[in-house]
C-alpha positions as CSV (number, residue, x, y, z in Angstrom):
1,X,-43.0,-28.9,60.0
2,X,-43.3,-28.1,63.3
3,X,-44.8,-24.0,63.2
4,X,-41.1,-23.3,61.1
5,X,-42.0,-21.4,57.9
6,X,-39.4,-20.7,55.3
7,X,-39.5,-19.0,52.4
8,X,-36.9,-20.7,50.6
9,X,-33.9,-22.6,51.0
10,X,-31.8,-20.1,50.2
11,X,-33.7,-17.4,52.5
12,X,-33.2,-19.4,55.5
13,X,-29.6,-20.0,54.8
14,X,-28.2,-16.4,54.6
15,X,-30.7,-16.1,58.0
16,X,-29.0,-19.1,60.2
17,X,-25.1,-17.3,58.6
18,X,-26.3,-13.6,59.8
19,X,-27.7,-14.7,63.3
20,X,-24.4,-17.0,63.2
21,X,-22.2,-14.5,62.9
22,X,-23.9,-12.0,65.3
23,X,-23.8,-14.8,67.5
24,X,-19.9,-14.6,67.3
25,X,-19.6,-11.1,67.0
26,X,-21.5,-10.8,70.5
27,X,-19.6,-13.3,71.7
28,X,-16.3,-12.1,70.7
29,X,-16.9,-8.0,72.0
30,X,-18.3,-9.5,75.3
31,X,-15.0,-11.0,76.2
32,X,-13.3,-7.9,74.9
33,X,-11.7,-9.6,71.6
34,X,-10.9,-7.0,68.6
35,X,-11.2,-8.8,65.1
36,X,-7.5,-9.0,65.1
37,X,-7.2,-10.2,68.3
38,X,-10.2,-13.3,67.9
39,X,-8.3,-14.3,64.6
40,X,-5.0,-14.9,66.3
41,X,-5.7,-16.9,69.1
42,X,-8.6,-18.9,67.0
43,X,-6.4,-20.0,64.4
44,X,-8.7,-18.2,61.6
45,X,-8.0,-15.3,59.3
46,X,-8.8,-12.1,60.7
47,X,-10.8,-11.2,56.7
48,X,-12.5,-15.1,56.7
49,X,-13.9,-13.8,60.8
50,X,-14.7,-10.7,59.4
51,X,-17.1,-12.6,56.6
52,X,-18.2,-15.0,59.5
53,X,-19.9,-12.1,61.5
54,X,-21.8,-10.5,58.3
55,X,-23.2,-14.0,57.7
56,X,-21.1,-14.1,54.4
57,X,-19.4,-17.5,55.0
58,X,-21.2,-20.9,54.9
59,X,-18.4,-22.0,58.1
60,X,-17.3,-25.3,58.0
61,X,-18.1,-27.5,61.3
62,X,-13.9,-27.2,61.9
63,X,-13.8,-23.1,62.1
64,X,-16.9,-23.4,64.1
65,X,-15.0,-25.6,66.3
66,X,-12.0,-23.3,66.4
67,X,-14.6,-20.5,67.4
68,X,-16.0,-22.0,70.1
69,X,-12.6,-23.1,71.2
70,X,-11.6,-19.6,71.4
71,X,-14.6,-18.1,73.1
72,X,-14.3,-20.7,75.3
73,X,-18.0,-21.9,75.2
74,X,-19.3,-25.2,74.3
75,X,-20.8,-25.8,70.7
76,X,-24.4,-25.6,72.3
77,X,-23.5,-22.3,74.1
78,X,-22.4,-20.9,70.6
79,X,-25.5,-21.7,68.9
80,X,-27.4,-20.6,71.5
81,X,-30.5,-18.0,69.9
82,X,-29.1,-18.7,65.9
């Protein structure tokens, strides 16, 4: 496995969704976005973003698509450290 230890399945999910969202939630205050703002011009519901960044959604590869669109990075620079 590589060095990777998990403790369970469901563990390492709600771990890759909270680094996720912090990810985006850097992301988005870096380029001076508000909530509001970042849900407008990526297409996605300002609540559903808001879920994104506590790590509360399991995002679909489409809204992650929209997201990167938005912050204008590629899908590698997104996932960058999650």
């Amino acid at each position: 496995m590589g060095g990777l230890i998990v403790g369970s399945r469901r563990s390492c999910r709600r771990g890759c969704q909270g680094r996720f969202g912090q990810r985006v939630r850097d992301l988005r205050t870096a380029r001076g976005f508000s909530q509001e703002a970042f849900a407008h011009e990526s297409g996605i519901n300002r609540t559903y973003v808001g879920d994104v960044e506590r790590g509360e959604r399991n995002i679909a590869l489409d809204n992650i698509s929209k997201i990167a669109a938005a912050l204008d990075v590629s899908l590698a620079e997104l996932f960058e450290d999650v």
